[in-house]
Residue frames as qw, qx, qy, qz and C-alpha x, y, z in Angstrom:
[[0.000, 0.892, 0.452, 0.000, 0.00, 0.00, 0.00],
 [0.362, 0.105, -0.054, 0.925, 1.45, 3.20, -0.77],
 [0.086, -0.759, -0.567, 0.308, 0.31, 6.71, 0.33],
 [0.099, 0.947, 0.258, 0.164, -0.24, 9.79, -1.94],
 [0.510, 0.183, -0.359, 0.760, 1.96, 12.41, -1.21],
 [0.183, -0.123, 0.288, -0.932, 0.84, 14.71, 1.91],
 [0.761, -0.445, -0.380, -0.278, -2.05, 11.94, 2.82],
 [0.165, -0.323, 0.802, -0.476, -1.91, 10.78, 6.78],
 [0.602, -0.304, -0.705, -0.220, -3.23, 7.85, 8.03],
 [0.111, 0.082, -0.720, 0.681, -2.57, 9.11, 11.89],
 [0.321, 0.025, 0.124, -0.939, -4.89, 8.87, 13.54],
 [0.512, 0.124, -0.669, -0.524, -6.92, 6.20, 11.84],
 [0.784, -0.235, 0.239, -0.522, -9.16, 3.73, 13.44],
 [0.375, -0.192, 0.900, 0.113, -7.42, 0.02, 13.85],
 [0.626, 0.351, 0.696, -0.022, -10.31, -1.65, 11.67],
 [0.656, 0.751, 0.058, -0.045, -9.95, 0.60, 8.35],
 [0.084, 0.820, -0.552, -0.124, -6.26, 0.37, 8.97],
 [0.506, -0.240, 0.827, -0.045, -6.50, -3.97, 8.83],
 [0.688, 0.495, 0.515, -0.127, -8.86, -3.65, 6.37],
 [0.095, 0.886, -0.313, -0.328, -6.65, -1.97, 4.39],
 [0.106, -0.535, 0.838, 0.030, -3.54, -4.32, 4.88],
 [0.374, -0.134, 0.885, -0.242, -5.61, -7.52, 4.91],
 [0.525, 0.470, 0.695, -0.143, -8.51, -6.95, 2.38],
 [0.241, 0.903, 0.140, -0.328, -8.33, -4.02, 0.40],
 [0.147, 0.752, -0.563, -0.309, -4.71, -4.30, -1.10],
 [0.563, -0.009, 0.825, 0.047, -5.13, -8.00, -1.69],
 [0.431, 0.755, 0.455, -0.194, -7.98, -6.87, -4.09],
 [0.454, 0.843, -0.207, -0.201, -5.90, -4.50, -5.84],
 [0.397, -0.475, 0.755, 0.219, -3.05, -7.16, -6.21],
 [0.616, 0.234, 0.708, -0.253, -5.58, -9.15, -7.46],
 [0.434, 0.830, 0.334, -0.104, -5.89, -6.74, -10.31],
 [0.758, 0.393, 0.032, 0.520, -2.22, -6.28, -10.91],
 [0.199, 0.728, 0.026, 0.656, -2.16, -3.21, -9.34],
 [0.420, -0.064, -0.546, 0.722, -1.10, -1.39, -6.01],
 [0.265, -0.781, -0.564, 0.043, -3.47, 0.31, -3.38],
 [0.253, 0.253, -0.141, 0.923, -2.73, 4.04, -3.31],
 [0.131, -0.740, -0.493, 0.438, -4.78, 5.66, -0.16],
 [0.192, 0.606, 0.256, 0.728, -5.47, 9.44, -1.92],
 [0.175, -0.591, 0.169, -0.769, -6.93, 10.75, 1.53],
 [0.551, -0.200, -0.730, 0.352, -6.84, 9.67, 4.88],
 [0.329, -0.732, -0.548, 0.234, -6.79, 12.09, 7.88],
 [0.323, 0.066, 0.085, 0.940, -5.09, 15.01, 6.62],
 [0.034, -0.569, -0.479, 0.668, -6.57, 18.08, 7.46],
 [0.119, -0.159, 0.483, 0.853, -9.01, 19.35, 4.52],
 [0.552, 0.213, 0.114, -0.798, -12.23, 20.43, 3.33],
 [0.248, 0.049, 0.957, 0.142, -13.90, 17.25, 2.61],
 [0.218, -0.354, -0.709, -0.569, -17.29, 16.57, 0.44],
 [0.569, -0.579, -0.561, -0.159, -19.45, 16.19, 3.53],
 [0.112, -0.674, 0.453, -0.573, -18.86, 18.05, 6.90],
 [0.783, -0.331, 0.438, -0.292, -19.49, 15.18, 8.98],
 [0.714, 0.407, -0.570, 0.018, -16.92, 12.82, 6.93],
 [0.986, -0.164, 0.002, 0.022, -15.54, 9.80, 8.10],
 [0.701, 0.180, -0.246, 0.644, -12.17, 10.61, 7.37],
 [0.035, 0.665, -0.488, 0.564, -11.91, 13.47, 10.41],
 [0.763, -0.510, 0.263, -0.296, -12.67, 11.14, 13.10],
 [0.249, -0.431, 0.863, 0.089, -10.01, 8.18, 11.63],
 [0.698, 0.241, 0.673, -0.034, -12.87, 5.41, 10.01],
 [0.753, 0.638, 0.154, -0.044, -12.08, 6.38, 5.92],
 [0.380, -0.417, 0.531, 0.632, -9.62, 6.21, 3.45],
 [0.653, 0.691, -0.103, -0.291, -10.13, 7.22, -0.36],
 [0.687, -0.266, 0.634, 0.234, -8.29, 4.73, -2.62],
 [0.155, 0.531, -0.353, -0.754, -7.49, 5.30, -6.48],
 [0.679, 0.110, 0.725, -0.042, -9.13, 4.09, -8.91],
 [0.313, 0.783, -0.315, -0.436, -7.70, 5.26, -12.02],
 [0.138, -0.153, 0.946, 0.251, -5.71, 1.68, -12.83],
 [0.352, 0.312, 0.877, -0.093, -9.14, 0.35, -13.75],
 [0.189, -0.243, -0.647, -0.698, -11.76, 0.35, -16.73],
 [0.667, -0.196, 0.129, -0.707, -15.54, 1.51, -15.94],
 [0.839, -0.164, -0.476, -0.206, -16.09, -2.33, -16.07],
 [0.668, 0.125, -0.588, 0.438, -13.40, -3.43, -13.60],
 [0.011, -0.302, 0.394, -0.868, -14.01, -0.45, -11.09],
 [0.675, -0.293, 0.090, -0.671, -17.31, -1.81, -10.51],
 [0.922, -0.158, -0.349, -0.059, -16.33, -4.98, -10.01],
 [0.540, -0.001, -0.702, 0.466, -13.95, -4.52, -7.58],
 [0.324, -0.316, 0.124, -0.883, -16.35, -1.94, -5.91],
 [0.784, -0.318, -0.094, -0.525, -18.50, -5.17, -5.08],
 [0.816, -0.042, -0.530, 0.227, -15.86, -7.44, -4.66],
 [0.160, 0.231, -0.649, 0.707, -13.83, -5.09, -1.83],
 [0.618, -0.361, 0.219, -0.663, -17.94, -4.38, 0.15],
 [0.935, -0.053, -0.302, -0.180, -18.41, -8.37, -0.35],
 [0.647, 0.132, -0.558, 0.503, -14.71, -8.94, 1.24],
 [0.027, 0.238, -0.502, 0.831, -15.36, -6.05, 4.27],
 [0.237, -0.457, -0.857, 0.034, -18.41, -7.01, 4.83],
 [0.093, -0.731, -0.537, -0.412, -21.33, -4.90, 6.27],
 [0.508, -0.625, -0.141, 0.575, -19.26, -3.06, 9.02],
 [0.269, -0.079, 0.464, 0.840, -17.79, -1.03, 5.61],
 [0.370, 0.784, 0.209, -0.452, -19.44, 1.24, 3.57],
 [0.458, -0.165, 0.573, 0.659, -17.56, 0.95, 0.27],
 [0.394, 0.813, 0.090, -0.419, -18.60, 4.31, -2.72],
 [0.662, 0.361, 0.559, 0.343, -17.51, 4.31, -5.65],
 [0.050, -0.821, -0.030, 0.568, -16.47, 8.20, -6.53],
 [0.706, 0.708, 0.014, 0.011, -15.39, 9.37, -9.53],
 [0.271, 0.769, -0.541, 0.208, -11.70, 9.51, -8.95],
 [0.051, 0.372, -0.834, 0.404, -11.44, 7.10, -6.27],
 [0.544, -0.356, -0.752, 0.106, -13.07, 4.38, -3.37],
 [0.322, -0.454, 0.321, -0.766, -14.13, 5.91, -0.43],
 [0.663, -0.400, -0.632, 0.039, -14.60, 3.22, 2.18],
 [0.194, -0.476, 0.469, -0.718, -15.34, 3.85, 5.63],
 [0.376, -0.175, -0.890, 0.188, -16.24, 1.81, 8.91],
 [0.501, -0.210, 0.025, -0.839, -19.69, 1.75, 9.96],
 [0.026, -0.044, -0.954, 0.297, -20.18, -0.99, 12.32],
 [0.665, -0.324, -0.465, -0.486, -23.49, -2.66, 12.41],
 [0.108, -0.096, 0.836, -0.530, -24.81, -3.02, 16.00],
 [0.489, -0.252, -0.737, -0.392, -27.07, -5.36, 16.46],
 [0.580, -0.414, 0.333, -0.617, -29.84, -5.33, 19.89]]
């Protein structure tokens, strides 16, 4: 996994930083290609004001190596590998996953 220049991961929540190392860059191996985190916790005006990536649970992930077909397929394969704790989008420049734990009563 490599990181952008001027991305941070400090900060980051253990579970999007395993899922990372353990699911997420497998996937892009899979595909020939290396996981490149674009944003993490670095300090910047995100999309949403309540993003996931200031609290530590997201990472944006490039997805420029890939054809419109391929991007959607690994868009279902990475949610299918993180299972429903994950949120995995599909942006125009990139993944956006984040951890959103399902509690259950």
């Amino acid at each position: 996994m490599l990181l952008k220049e001027g991305v941070s991961i400090a900060g980051c929540r253990a579970e999007i930083l395993i899922a990372a190392i353990t699911i997420i860059c497998p996937v892009y191996n899979k595909y020939g290609h290396r996981a490149v985190v674009t944003s993490g916790t670095e300090k910047y005006k995100h999309s949403v004001d309540r993003s996931k990536h200031y609290c530590g649970d997201a990472l944006d992930f490039r997805s420029r190596y890939f054809n419109e077909n391929d991007k959607h397929k690994v868009k279902d394969e990475l949610q299918k590998n993180l299972g429903r704790n994950f949120v995995v989008i599909l942006e125009h420049t990139h993944f956006h996953i984040h951890y959103a734990p399902v509690y259950e009563a």
